[in-house]
C-alpha positions, 0 to 999 in steps of 0.5 A: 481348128481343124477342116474335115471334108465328108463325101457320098460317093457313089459309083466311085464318084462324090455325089455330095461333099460339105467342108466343116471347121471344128475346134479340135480341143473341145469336140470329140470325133462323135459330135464331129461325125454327128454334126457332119451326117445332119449336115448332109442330111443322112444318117449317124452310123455307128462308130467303132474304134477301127474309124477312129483308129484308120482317121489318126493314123491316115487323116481319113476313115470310110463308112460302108452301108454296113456301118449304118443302121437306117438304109442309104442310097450310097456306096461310100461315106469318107471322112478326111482331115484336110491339112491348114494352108500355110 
């Protein structure tokens, strides 16, 4: 299992945030992102190789209103992968 935490941000600030645990062996990043997004009650933006790319090699990817079809009322939308407590 795996943490990822989502943040609104707007003004550089977080606005809106949820936690969610996926099991990282039978969950693609899109059912992940997907299940994150209605969570938060916006919409799914669409998901290209360079968010998939940035979240492997940083453990985080931002989602620009660019990335999203529908309209949204914020600036930022950031995936991160929190790391296990041990």
């Amino acid at each position: 299992m795996i943490k990822i935490w989502g943040k609104l941000i707007t003004n550089d600030k977080v606005v809106k945030s949820k936690t969610i645990e996926v099991d990282a062996s039978n969950t693609t990043f899109f059912d992940m992102l997907k299940d994150l997004c209605a969570i938060l009650n916006i919409p799914t933006p669409v998901l290209l190789d360079k968010h998939v790319y940035d979240f492997n090699l940083f453990n985080m990817c931002t989602f620009k209103p660019s990335d999203f079809i529908e309209a949204v009322v914020f600036d930022k939308f950031t995936l991160e992968h929190l790391p296990d407590k041990e």
